[in-house]
N, C-alpha and C positions, 0 to 999 in steps of 0.2 A: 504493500500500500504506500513505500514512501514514495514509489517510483510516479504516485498522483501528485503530488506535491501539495498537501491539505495546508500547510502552512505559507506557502508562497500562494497559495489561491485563496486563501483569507486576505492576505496583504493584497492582493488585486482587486479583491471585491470593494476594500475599502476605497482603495484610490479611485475607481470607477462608480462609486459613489459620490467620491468627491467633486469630481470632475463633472458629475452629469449636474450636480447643485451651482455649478459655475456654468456649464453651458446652458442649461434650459433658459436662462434670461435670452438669450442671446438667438437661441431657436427660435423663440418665440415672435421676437424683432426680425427675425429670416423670414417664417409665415408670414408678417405683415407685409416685409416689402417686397416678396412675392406677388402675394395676391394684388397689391397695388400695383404693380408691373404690370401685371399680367392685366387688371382693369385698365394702364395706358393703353397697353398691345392693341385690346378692342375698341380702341376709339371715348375711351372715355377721360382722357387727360386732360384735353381742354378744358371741360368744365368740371372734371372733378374737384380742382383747387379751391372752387366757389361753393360746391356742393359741400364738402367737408373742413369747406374752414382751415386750407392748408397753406402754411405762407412756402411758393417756391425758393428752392436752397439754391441749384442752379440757376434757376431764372428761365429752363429752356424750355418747358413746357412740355417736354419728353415724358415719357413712361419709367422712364431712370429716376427723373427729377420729381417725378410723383413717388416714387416708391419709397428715395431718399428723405424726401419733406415729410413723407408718413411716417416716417420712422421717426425723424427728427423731432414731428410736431406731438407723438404719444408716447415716447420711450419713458416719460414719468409713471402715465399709464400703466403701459404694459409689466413693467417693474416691479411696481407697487399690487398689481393683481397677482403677480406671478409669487409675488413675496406672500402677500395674507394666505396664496392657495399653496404655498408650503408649508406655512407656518400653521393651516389647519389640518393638513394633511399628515404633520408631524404629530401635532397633539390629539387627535383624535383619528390617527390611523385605523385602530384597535375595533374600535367603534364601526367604522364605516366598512371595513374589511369582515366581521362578523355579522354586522346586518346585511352584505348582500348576500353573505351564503345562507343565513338564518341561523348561525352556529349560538346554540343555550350553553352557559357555562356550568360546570358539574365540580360539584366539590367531592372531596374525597370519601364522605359517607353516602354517596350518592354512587359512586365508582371507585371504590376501596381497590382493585385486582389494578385497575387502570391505573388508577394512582401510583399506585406504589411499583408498577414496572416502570413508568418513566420517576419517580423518582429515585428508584434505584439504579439507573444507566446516569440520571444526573448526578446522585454520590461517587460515580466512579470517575467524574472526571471537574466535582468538586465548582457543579453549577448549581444555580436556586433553581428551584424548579418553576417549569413555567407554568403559566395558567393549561388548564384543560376546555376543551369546547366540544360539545356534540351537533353534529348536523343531522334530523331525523330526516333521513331516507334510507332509501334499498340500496339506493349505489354504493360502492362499494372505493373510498380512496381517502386522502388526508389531506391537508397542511400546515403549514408552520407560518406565523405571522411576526411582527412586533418589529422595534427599531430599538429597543434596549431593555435592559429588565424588569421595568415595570409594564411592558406591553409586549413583551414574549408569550408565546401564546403556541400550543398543540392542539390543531383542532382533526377529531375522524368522525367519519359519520358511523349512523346507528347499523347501517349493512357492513361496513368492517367488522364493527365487534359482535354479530351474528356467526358469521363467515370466518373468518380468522382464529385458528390455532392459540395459544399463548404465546408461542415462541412467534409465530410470525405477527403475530400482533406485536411483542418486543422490537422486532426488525425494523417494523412501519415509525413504530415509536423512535426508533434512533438516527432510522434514516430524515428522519423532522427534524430530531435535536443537533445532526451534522448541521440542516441549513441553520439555527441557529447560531451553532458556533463559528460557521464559515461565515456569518455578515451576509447570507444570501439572500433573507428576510428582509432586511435594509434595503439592499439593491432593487428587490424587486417590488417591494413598497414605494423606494423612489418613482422607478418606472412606470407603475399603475398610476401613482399622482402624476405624473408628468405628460402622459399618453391623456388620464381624463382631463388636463387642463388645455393642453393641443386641439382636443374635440372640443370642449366649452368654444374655445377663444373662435377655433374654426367657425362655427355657429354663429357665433355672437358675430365677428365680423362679416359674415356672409346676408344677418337680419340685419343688419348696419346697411351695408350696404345696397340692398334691396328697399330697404325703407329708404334711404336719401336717394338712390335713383328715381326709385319711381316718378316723379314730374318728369324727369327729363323722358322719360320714354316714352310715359304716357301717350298716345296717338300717335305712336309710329308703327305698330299694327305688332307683326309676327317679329321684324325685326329685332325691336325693342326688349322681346320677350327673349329671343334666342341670344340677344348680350346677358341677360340677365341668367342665361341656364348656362352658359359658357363661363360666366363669372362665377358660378357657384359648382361647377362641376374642378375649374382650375383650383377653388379654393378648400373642397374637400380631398382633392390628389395631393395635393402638397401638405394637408395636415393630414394623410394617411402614410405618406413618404416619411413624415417626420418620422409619425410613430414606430412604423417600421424598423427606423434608422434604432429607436431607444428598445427596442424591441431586442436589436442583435447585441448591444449592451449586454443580454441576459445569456451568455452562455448554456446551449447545453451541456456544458461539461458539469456541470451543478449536481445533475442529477448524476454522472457519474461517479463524483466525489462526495457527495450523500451517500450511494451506496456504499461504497470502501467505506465511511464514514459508518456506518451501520453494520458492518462487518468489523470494524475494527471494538466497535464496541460491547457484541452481542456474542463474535469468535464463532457466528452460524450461518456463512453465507447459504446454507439452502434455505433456509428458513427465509429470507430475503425473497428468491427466488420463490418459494412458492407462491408467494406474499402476493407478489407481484403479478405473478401466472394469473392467481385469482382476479386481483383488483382490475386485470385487463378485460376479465370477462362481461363488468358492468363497472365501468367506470365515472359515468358520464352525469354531474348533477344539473338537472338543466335550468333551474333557476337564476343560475349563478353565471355574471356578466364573462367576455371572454380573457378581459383585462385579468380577473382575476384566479380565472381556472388556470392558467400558467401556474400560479401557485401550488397546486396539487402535485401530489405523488405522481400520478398517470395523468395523461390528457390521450382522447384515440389520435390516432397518427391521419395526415390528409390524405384524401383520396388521389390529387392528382400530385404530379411529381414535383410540378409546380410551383402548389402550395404547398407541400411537405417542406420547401427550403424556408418557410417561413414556421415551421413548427417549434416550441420552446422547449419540446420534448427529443428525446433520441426512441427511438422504436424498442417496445419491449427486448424484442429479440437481441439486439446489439447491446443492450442493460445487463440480459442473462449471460451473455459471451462474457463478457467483462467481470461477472462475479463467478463464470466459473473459471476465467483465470486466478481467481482470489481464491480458490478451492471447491467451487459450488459444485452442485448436482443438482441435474434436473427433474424433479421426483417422476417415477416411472409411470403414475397411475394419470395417463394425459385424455385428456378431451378432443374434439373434434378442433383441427388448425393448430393441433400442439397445444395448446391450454389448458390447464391444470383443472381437472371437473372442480368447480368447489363442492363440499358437502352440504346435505339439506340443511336448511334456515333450523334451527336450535331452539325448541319454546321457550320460552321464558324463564331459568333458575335450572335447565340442564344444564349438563358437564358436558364440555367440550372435550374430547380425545387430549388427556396427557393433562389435562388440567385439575387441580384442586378446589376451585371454589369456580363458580359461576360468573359472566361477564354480565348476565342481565339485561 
């Protein structure tokens, strides 16, 4: 496992952190004078100066000098929103990251077995332990949230701990507590804040600009309409390019160094692996936005080959390769497409196979 380099990808995550809290201003100011360009391009420069209240920087009335004065004439703006929507993003991460999944917090007489496996993997390496969250559904997967100790956070839903063994249940639990200790909770809490403030801002400039057009179009028929679908199609491409860009910020190596990270702590890579095999089979919570399913254990992989370059995830199958270089094996008892049959759903206060007390 040192050959992953868990401690040189902690030190990455940080500075990539950092970095992204110093460019998002700046992104943000690039969409602007973007879209302003791109509304000179189609004819709207001339009188956009008047329409928006903008003093020219150049003087030349160009799509350049519109783009530049936009920038020029809100970069307090854009600043100042960009600041309060980190600054709420930071403080109440927690919060907004648990209500879109619907995750209820459970204390430990509430989930005494659960409790006490992830606090026992956190005494061995001498963390507090994090909050615990339950998601009621079927589906079957996890995540790990928070930006520092008081907003660390393990949340699985109610079909893992149906479905899941002890031991594999241990696996899921540690391969959460890697991302916490690699900083990859941070990272991609940044990125979720940074991706929904790209989509706001897109919006918001795109209702801006559709409401101070309008007179001018007004009675120029199909025209008028078709600058306005050109301005709003340039202005959702370049804040889905953004998000894109912050998107590949997000290594999938993550999840490979969660794994090792979950084997190094648990010393059971099959147990991973079965983990995994199962959680593949119903993965999918669908309430939950797509900004923030990146954060899960599993996300299913895309259909075209396309969009797979744009996945956050690496494919189960390259997951398993990788931990049975760690030692794994891949249990014998397989399902249709290679996947691991889970066992039937467990009523209520039975024993799971290997286990001493009930998951409930």
């Amino acid at each position: 496992m040192a050959q992953l380099g868990l401690t040189t990808y902690r030190l990455n995550n940080n500075i990539k952190s950092t970095v992204l809290l110093i460019l998002f201003p700046f992104l943000l100011l690039l969409l602007l004078a973007v879209i302003f360009f791109a509304f000179g391009l189609l004819g709207g420069a001339p009188d956009a100066f008047g329409i928006f209240g903008i003093a020219p920087v150049l003087g030349t009335g160009s799509p350049l000098d519109l783009a530049l004065s936009a920038v020029y004439a809100w970069w307090p703006v854009v600043i100042g929103i960009a600041a309060v929507w980190v600054l709420v993003g930071f403080l109440f991460n927690d919060w907004i990251i648990h209500r879109a999944t619907g995750a209820k917090a459970v204390t430990r007489e509430e989930q005494p077995e659960l409790y006490n496996l992830l606090e026992n993997l956190c005494i061995s390496r001498g963390l507090k332990v994090p909050r615990l969250y339950i998601v009621d559904t079927d589906a079957m997967n996890a995540y790990a949230s928070g930006i520092d100790e008081k907003s660390y956070a393990v949340t699985v839903t109610s079909g893992l701990l149906r479905v899941l063994s002890r031991d594999e249940l241990e696996a899921v639990l540690a391969h959460e507590l890697t991302h916490i200790m690699e900083r990859d909770t941070r990272l991609l809490i940044v990125t979720v804040v940074f991706v929904g403030m790209i989509s706001f801002l897109t919006q918001l400039l795109w209702r801006s600009m559709r409401v101070a057009t309008f007179t001018r179009v007004r009675g120029k028929g199909a025209g008028g309409v078709m600058i306005i679908m050109l301005i709003a199609a340039v202005a959702f491409a370049v804040g889905y390019m953004l998000a894109l860009v912050l998107r590949f910020a997000i290594s999938r190596r993550r999840e490979y160094q969660a794994d090792a990270g979950s084997v190094d702590l648990t010393k059971n890579p099959d147990a991973l692996i079965s983990a995994l095999l199962k959680i593949s089979q119903n993965p999918v919570v669908p309430h939950v936005p797509s900004e923030v399913q990146q954060m899960f254990i599993e996300t299913p992989p895309s259909r075209s080959a396309l969009a797979a370059l744009f996945d956050t995830h690496p494919p189960i199958e390259k997951r398993i390769k990788v931990l049975e270089e760690l030692g794994g094996h891949v249990p014998d008892r397989l399902g249709p497409g290679g996947s691991a049959q889970p066992p039937p759903p467990r009523a209520a206060g039975a024993l799971p196979p290997g286990n001493k007390s009930p998951w409930g």
